[in-house]
N, C-alpha and C positions, 0 to 999 in steps of 0.2 A: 504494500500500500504506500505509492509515494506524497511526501509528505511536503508541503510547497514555504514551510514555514521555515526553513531552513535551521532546525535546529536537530537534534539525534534524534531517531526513533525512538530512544525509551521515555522521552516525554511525549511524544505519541501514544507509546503504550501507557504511561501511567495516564493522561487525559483521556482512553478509551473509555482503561479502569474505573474510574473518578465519573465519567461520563453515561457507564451503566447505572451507577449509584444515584444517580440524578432525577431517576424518577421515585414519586413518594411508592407506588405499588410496591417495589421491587426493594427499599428499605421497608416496610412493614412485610414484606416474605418473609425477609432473613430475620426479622426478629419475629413471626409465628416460625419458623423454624428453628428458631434460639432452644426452644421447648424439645425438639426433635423430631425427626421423620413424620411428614405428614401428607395426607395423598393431596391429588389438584383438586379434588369433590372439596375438602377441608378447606384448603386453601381458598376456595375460590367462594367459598360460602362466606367467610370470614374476611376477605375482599371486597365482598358484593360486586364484583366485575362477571361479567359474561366468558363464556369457556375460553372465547378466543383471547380476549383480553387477558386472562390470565395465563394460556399459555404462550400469550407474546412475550411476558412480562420474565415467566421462566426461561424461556427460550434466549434473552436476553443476559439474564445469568446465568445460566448453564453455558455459554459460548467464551463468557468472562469466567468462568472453571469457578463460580463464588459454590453453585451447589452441585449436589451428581444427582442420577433417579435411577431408579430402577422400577421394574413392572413385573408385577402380581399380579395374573388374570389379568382381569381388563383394567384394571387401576395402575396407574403412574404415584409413583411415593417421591417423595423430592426431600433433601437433605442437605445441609449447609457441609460443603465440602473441606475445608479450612476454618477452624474455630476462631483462627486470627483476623479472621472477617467482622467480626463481632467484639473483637476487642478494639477495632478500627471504628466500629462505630460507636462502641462506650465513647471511646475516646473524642470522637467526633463531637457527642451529645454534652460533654465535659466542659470541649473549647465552648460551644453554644452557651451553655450553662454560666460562665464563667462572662461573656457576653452582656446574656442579659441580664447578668446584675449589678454588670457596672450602668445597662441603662436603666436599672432599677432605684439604684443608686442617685441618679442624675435625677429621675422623678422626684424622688421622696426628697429632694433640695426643692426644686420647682414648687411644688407642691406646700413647702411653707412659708414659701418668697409671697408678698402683697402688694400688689399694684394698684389695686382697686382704689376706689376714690372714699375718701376719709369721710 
């Protein structure tokens, strides 16, 4: 896949990486499968998206190797493939965290500052 930005392909690869993450669907998979192995019926009930939609969404992380599946009869079971995936997004939800409370912070100033007329 040539890449026009002129920089290495591993920041290619890591903004693919980065870039499957980017949808809300596909971070609430990986965390109903934080819990472990669960079919696409599950999944997609607990979604509320339509089949295809959810298995666009798998398809999308299965290609980024985030989850594996395997099939049982007619059910597809899906699993988070590397646990490091989930410690990536502790981590993630951490910096966020960390975020809004410095504008939490900033409010509860605001908030006792008076401008209003005397």
């Amino acid at each position: 896949m040539p890449y026009r930005t002129g920089q290495p392909p591993v920041y290619a690869l890591k903004a693919d990486f980065f870039r499957t993450l980017g949808h809300p669907a596909r971070v609430r998979i990986l965390q109903l499968l934080r819990e472990g192995e669960q079919s696409v019926g599950a999944l997609q009930a607990a979604l509320d998206l339509d089949s295809g939609g959810t298995s666009q969404h798998l398809a999308a992380l299965r290609k980024q190797g985030l989850v594996t599946s395997r099939r049982e009869g007619t059910s597809v079971y899906y699993a988070v493939k590397d646990p490091r995936i989930l410690e990536l997004l502790e981590l993630a939800k951490a910096v966020i965290t960390a975020g809004l409370h410095e504008h939490q912070a900033l409010l509860d100033e605001l908030a006792v500052e008076d401008f209003g007329p005397r």
